[in-house]
C-alpha positions as CSV (number, residue, x, y, z in Angstrom):
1,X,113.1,84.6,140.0
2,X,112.6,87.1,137.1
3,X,109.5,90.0,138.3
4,X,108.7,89.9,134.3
5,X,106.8,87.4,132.5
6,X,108.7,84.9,130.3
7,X,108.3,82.8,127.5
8,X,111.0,80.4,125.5
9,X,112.8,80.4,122.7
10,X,115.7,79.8,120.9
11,X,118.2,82.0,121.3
12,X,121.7,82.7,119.8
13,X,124.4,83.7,122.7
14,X,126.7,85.6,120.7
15,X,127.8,86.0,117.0
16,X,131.0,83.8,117.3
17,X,128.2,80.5,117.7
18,X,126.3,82.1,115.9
19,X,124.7,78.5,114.4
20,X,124.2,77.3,118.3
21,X,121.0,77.5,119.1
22,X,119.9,77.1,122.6
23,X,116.5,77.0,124.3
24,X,116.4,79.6,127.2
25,X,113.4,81.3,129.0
26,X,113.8,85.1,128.8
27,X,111.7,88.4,130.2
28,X,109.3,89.9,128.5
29,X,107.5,93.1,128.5
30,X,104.9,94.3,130.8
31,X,101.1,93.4,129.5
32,X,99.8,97.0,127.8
33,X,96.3,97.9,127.4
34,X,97.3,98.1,123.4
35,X,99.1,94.8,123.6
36,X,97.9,91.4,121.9
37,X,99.9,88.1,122.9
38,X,100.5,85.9,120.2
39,X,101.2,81.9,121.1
40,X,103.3,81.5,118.1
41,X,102.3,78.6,115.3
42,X,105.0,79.3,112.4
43,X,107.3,82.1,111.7
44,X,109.1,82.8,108.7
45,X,113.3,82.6,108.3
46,X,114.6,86.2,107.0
47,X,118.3,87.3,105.7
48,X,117.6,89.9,108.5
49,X,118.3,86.9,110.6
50,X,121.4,85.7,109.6
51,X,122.9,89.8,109.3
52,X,121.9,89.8,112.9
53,X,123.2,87.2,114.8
54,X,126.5,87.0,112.8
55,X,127.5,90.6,113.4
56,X,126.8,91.3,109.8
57,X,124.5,94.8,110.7
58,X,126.6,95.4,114.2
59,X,126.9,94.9,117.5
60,X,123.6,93.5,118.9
61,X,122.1,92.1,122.0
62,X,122.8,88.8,123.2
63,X,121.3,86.4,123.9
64,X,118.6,86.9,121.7
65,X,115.9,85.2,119.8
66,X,115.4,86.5,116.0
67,X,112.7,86.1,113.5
68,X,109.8,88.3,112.3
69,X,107.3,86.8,110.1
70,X,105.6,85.5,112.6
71,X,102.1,83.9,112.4
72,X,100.3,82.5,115.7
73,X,97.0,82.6,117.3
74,X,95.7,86.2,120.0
75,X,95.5,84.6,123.5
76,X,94.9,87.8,125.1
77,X,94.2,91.2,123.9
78,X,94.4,94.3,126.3
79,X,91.2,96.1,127.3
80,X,92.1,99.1,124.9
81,X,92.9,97.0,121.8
82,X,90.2,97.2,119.1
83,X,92.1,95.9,115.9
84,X,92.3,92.5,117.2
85,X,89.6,90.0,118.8
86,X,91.0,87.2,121.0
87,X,91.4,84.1,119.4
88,X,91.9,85.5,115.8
89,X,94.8,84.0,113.6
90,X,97.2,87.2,113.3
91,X,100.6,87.7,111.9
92,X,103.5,90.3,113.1
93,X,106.2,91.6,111.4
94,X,109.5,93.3,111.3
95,X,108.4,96.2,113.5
96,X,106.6,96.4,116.8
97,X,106.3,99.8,117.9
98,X,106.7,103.4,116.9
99,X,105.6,107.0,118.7
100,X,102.3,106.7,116.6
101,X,102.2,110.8,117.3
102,X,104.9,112.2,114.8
103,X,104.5,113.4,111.4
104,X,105.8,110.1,109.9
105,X,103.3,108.4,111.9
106,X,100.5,110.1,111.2
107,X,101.3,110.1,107.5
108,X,101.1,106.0,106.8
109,X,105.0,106.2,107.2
110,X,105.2,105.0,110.8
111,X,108.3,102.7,109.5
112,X,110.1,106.1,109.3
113,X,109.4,107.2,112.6
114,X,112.4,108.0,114.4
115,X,111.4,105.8,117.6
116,X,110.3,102.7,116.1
117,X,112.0,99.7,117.8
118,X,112.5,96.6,115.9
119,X,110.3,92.8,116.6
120,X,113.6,91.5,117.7
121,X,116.8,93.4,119.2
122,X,115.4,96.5,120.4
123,X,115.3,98.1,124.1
124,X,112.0,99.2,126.1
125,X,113.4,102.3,127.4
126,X,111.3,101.8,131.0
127,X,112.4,98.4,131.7
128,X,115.7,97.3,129.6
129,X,114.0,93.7,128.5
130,X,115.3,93.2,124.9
131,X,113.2,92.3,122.4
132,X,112.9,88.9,121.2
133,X,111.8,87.2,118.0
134,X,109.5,84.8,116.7
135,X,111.8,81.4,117.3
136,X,109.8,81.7,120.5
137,X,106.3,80.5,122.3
138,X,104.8,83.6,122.3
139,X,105.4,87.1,121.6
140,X,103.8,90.2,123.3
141,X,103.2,93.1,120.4
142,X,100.7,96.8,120.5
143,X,98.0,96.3,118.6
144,X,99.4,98.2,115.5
145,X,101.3,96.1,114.6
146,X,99.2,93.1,114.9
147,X,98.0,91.9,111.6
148,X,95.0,90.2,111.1
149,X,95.6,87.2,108.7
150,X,92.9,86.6,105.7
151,X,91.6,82.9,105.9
152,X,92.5,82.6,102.8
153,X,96.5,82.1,103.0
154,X,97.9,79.2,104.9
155,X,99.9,80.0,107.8
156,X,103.4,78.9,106.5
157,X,102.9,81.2,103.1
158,X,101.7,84.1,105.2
159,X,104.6,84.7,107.1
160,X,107.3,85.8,104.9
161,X,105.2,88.1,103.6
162,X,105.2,89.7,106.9
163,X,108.7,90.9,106.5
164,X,109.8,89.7,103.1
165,X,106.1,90.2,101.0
166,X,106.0,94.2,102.6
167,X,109.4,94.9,101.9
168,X,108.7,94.1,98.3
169,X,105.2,95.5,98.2
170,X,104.9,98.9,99.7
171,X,108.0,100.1,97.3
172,X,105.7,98.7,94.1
173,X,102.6,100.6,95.2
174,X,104.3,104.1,96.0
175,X,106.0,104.1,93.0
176,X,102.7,103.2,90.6
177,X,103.6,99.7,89.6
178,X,100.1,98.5,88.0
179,X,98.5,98.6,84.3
180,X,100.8,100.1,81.7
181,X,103.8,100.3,83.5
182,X,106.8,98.5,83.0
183,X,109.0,97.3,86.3
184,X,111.9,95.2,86.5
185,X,113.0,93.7,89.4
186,X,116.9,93.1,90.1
187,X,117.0,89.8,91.9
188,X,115.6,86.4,92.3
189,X,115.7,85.7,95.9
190,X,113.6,86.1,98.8
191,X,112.3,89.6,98.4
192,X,112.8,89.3,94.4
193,X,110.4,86.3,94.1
194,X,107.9,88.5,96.3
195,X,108.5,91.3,93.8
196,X,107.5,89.4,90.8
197,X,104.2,87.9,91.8
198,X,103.1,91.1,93.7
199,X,104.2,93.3,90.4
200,X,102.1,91.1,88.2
201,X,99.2,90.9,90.9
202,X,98.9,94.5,90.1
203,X,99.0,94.8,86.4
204,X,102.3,95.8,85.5
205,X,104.6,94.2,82.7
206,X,107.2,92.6,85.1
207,X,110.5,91.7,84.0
208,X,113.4,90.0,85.8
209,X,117.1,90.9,86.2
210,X,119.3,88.2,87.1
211,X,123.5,88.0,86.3
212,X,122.6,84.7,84.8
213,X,119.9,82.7,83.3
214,X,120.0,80.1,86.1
215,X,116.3,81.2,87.5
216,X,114.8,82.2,84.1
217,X,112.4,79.4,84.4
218,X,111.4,80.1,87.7
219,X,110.9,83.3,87.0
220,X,108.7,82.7,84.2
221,X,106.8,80.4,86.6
222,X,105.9,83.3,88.9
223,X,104.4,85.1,86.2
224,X,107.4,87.3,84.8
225,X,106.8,88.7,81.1
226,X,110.8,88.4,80.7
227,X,114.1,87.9,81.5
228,X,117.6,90.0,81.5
229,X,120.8,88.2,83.0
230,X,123.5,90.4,83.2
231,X,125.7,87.9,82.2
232,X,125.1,88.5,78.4
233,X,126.6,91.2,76.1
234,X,124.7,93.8,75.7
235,X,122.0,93.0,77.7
236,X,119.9,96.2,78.4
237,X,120.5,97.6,74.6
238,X,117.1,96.7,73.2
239,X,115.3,98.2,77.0
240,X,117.2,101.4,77.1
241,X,114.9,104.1,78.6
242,X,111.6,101.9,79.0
243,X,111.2,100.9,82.4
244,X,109.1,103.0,84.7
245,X,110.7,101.8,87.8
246,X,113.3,99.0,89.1
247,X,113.3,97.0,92.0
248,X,116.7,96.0,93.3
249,X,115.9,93.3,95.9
250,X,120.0,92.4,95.3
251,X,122.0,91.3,98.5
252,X,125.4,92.0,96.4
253,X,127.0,94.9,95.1
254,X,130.1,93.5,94.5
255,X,133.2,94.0,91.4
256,X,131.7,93.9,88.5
257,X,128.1,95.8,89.3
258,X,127.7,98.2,87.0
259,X,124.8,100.4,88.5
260,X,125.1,102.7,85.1
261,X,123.7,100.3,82.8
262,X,120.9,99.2,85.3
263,X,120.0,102.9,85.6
264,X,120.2,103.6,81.4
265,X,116.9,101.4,81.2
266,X,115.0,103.8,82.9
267,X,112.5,106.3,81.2
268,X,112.8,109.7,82.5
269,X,112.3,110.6,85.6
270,X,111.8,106.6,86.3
271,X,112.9,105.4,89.7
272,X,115.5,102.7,91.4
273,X,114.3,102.0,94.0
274,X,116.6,99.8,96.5
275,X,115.1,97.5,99.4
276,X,118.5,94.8,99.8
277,X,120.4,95.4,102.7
278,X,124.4,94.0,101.7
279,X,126.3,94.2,104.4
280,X,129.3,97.0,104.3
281,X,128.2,97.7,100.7
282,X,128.4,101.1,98.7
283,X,126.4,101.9,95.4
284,X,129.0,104.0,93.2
285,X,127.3,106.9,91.7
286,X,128.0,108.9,89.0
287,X,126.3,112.3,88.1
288,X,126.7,111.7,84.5
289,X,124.7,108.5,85.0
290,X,121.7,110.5,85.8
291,X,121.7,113.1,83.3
292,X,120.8,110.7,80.3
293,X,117.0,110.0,81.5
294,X,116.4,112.4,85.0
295,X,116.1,109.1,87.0
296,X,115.4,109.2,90.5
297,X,117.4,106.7,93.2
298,X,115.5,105.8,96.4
299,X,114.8,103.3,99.0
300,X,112.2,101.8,101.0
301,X,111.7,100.6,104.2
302,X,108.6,97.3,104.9
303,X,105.6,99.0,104.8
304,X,102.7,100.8,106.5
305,X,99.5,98.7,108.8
306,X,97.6,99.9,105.5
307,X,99.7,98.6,102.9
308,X,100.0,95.6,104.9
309,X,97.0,94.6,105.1
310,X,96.5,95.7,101.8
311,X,98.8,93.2,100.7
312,X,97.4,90.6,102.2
313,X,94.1,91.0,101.0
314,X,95.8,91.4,97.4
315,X,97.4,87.9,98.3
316,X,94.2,86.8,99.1
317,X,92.0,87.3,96.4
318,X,94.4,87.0,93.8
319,X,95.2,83.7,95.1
320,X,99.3,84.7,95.2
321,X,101.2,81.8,96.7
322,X,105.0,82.6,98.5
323,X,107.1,79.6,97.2
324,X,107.9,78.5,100.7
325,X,109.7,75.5,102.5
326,X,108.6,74.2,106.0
327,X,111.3,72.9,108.5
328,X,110.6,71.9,112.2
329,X,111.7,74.4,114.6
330,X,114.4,73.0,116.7
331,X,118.0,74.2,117.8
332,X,119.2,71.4,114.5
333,X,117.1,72.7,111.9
334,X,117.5,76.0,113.3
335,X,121.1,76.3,112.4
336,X,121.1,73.8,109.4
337,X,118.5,76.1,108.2
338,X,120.3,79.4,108.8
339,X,123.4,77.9,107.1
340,X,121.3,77.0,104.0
341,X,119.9,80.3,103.9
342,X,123.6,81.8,103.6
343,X,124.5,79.5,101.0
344,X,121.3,81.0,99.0
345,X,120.0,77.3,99.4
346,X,116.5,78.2,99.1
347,X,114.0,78.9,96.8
348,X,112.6,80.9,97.8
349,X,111.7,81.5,101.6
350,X,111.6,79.2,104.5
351,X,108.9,78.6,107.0
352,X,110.0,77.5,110.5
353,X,106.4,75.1,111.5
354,X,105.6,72.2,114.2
355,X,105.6,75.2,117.0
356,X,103.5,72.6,119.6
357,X,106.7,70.1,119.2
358,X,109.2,72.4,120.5
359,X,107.1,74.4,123.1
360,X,103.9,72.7,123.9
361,X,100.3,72.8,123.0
């Protein structure tokens, strides 16, 4: 008999069965003052996922429960939380905790801090209890990272905005995507469809870069003003030097990815800015390449409680809908999901729903 609280969920046991979902009970951290408990109602499916319990991003711990774009109801609030009111339909995301004391913290970059531990995978220091995701009946998160969610979104389009939306947001904000700037956006997938409608949501002349013309339709659906594919000879002649800032969401930098050409379209002193995560992957860069125009390479990492919540409201009022597909949570469509994910058999995010079915009301 555990001395911890527990909750349920599906967990993965170890990388080699890594589509073998199986329902276990598992501790959970002590009750804070700052926490909020969340009975889950839907949580998003991420790439994060799949990198995780494969082995893809390293050794992890197992067994263990991913998922963070969660979306589920406060059941309890501890008596120093004052971001949250009990009952209130709230989301959680990719991070759950950080020193909230360091420069990075103080700063609106608490993502940086050098203690933040992870929604899923991570190790409370005073107790050992892995962290454990959102394919679960509740999870237990401080109140920072507790997101109220606008009545406006449906619950299965908020949550991969939670992990996927932030990712794709906070990068577009710091770097001035809005009204007269130009901003492509490398990638029509998960984060790159989250890219595109956030870009246009905020005024700027959005463009796509795909290696073929497969999405171009799609792409103009969401809003985009036009579309590059790679593919093509010649492809960035005629937008040398006139984007302000690139995107790449791209989970490949395989043969063939010439990251010269992609950098030639920038004005001077315009920024890449790189928020996919390919496993084992290296960007080759040359000093020559960045002579031409100045440009600037970067990175980013989700996003702030500020720009989150910022981007939800955005989503709210501007009435920006995540292309999503709902699936059952259950060990089956667990792993058929997770397998369709890695065979990019989406478009464009997946939303894991029916949360009473599998765990109760």
């Amino acid at each position: 008999m555990s001395k911890y609280d527990q909750f349920e969920g599906f967990q993965i046991e170890s990388p080699e069965n890594w589509t073998q979902f199986k329902k276990n009970k598992f501790d959970t951290k002590p009750f804070g003052d700052y926490d909020v408990e969340i009975k889950i109602e839907c949580c998003g499916v991420c790439s994060s996922d799949i990198h995780t319990i494969t082995g893809g991003w390293g050794a992890q711990h197992f067994p263990l429960a991913v998922g963070h774009e969660i979306v589920g109801k406060a059941l309890r609030v501890g008596p120093k939380v004052t971001l949250v009111k009990e009952g209130q339909r709230v989301g959680v995301g990719a991070q759950s905790w950080s020193c909230l004391e360091c420069r990075q913290c103080k700063n609106d970059n608490e993502t940086y801090c050098a203690k933040q531990m992870d929604t899923y995978g991570a190790v409370w220091p005073d107790t050992g209890i892995v962290t454990q995701g959102g394919y679960s009946s509740r999870v237990r998160t401080h109140e920072h990272w507790v997101f109220p969610i606008p009545d406006e979104i449906p619950s299965h389009l908020a949550a991969p905005m939670l992990c996927a939306g932030i990712t794709s947001y906070s990068p577009l904000v710091r770097n001035g995507a809005g009204p007269g700037k130009k901003v492509a956006i490398v990638g029509l997938g998960g984060l790159g469809h989250f890219a595109v409608l956030f870009s246009k949501a905020l005024g700027a002349e959005t463009w796509v870069i795909s290696r073929t013309h497969s999405k171009e339709a799609d792409a103009k659906a969401m809003g985009a003003d036009g579309f590059l594919a790679t593919q093509d000879k010649d492809w960035n002649r005629k937008h040398l030097m006139t984007f302000d800032l690139v995107v790449s969401t791209a989970n490949s930098f395989g043969d063939g990815f010439d990251l010269s050409a992609y950098l030639a379209v920038l004005d001077v002193h315009g920024k890449w800015i790189s928020v996919g995560l390919p496993e084992e992957a290296t960007l080759n860069i040359k000093p020559q390449d960045l002579i031409a125009n100045g440009c600037l390479i970067g990175a980013s990492h989700l996003g702030s409680r500020r720009e989150m919540l910022d981007m939800l409201r955005l989503a709210a009022d501007k009435g920006i809908k995540s292309w999503v597909e709902t699936v059952p949570i259950s060990a089956e469509n667990l792993a058929k999901t997770m397998q369709r994910l890695q065979g990019n058999d989406v478009r464009y995010r997946f939303t894991m729903t029916d949360y009473d079915k599998a765990f109760g009301a």
